[in-house]
Residue frames as qw, qx, qy, qz and C-alpha x, y, z in Angstrom:
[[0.341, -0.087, 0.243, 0.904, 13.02, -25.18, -25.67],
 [0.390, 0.605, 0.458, -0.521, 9.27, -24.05, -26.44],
 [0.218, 0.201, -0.674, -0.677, 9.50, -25.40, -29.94],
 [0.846, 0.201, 0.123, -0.478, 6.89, -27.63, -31.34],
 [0.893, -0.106, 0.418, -0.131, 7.64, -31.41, -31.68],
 [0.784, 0.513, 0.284, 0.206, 7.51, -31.28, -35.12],
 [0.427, 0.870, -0.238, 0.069, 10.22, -29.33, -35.24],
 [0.481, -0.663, 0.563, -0.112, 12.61, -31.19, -32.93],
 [0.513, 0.438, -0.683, -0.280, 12.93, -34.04, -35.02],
 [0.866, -0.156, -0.342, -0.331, 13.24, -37.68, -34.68],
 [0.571, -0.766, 0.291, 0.057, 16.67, -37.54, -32.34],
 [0.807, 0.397, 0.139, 0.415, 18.53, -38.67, -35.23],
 [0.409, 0.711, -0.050, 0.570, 19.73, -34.61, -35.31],
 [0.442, -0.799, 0.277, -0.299, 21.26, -34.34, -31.61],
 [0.743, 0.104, -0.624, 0.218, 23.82, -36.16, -29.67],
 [0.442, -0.683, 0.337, -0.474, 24.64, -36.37, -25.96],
 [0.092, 0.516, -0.768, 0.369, 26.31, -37.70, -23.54],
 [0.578, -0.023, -0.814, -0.047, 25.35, -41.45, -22.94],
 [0.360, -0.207, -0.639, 0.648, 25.78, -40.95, -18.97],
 [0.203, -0.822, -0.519, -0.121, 23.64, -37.85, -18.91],
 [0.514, -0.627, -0.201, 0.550, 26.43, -35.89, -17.52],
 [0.270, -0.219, 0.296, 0.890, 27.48, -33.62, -20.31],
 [0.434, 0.381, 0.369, -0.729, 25.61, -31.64, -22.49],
 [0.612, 0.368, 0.647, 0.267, 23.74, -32.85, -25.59],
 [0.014, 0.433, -0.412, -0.801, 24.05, -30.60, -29.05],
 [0.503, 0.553, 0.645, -0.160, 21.25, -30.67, -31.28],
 [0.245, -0.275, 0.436, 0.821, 21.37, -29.82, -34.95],
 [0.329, 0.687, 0.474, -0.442, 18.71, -27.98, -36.01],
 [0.372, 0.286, 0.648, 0.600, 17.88, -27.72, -40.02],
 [0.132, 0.581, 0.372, -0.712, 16.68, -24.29, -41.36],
 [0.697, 0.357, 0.547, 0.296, 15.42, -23.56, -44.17],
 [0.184, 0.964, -0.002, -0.190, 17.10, -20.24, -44.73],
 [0.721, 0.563, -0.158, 0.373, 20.14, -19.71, -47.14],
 [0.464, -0.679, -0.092, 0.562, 22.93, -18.26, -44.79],
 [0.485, 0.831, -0.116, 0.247, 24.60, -15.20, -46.71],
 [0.188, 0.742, -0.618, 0.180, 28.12, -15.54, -44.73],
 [0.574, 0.128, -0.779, 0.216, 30.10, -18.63, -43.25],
 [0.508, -0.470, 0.478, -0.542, 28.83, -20.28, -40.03],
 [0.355, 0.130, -0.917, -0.125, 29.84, -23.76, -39.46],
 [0.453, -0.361, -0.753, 0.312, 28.34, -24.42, -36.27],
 [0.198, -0.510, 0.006, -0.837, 25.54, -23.09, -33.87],
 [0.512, -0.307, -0.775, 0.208, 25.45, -23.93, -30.49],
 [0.494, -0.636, -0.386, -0.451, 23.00, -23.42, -27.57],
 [0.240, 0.240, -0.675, 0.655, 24.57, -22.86, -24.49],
 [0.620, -0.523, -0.565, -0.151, 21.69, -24.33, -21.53],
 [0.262, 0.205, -0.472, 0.817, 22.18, -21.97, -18.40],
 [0.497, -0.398, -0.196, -0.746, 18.56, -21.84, -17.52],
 [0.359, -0.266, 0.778, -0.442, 18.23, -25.13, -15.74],
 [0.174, -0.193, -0.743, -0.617, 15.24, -26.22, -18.00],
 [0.330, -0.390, -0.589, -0.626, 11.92, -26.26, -17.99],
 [0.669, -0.471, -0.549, 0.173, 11.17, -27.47, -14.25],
 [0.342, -0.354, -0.366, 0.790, 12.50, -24.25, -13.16],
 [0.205, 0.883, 0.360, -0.220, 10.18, -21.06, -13.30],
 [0.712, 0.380, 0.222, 0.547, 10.90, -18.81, -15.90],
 [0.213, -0.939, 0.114, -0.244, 11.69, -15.76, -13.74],
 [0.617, -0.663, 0.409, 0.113, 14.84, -17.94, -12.74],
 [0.693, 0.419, 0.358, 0.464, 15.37, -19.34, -16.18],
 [0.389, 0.864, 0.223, 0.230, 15.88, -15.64, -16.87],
 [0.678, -0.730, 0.016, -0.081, 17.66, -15.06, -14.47],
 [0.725, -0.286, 0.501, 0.375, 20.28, -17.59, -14.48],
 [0.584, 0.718, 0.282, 0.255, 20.01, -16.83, -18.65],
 [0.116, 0.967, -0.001, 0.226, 20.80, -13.24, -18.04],
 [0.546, -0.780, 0.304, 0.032, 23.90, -13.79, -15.74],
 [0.795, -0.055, 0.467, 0.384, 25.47, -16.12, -18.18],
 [0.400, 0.842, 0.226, 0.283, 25.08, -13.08, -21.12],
 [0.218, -0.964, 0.151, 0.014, 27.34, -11.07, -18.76],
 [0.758, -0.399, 0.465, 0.224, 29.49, -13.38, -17.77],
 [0.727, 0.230, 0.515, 0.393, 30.01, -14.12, -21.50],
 [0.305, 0.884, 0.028, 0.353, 29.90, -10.27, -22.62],
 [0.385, -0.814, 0.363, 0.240, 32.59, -9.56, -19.85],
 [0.812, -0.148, 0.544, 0.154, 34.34, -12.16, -21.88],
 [0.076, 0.425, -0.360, -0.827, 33.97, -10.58, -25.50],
 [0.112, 0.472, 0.865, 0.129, 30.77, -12.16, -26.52],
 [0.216, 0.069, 0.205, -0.952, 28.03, -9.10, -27.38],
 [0.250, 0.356, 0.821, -0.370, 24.56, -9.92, -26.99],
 [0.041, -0.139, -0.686, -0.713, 22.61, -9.63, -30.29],
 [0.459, -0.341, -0.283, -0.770, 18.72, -9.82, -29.47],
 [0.507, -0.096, 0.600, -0.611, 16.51, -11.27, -26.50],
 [0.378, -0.193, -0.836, -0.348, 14.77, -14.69, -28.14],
 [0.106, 0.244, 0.899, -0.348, 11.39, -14.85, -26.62],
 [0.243, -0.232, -0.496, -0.801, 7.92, -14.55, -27.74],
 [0.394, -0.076, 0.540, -0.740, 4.55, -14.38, -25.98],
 [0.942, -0.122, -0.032, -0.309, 2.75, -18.10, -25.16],
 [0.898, 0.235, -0.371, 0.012, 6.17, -19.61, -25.24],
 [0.737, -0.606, 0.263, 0.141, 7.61, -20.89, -21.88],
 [0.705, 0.442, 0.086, 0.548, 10.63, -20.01, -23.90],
 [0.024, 0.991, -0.082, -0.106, 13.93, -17.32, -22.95],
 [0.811, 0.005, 0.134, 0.569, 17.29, -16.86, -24.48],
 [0.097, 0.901, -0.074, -0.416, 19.47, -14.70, -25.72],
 [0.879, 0.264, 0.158, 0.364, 21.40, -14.75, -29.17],
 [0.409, -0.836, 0.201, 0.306, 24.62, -13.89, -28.93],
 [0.783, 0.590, -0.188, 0.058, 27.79, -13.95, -31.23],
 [0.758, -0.419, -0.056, 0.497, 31.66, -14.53, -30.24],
 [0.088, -0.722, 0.142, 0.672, 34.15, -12.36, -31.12],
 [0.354, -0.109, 0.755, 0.541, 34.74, -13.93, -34.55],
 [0.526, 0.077, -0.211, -0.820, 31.21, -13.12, -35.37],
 [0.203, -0.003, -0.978, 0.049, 29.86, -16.77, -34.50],
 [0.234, -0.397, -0.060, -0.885, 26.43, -17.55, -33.29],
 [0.277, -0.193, -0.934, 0.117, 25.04, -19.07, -30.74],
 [0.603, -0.554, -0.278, -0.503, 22.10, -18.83, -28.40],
 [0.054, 0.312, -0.707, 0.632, 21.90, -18.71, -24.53],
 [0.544, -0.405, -0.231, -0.697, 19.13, -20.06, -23.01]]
């Protein structure tokens, strides 16, 4: 995800699918206050990971953003920064929910 270790925890804060076949859901402590209700923030993996270049990570990213704004999802900001083999996009549902594409 082009975090640093130390921020991924010890695997206590994730779960996944035993078999490998589903995806896994990682809960990720911040240390900001929210100011309105969000129970839950989930990452939606459409890239392929890491083992694929990231001109196809973006790629495949970007195609799921449509797919999900055709849907009524709208596409909030681009997540990426420069050194980090790192692209997403956060996104919200209709309800105002947030998640992340990457």
């Amino acid at each position: 995800m082009g975090l640093p270790d130390e921020d991924l925890g010890i695997g206590e804060d994730r779960i996944a699918d035993p078999g490998g076949g589903g995806p896994r859901i990682w809960f990720q402590i911040v240390p900001e206050r929210k100011t309105i209700k969000n129970r839950i923030h989930l990452d939606i993996h459409a890239s392929g990971g890491r083992g694929v270049p990231l001109a196809t990570r973006r790629e495949r990213v970007d195609a799921e953003v449509r797919r999900l704004t055709e849907l009524g999802a709208t596409a909030v900001r681009v997540l990426q920064e420069d050194g980090l083999d790192h692209y997403g996009v956060a996104m919200t549902d209709p309800e105002g929910n947030e998640f992340d594409v990457n």
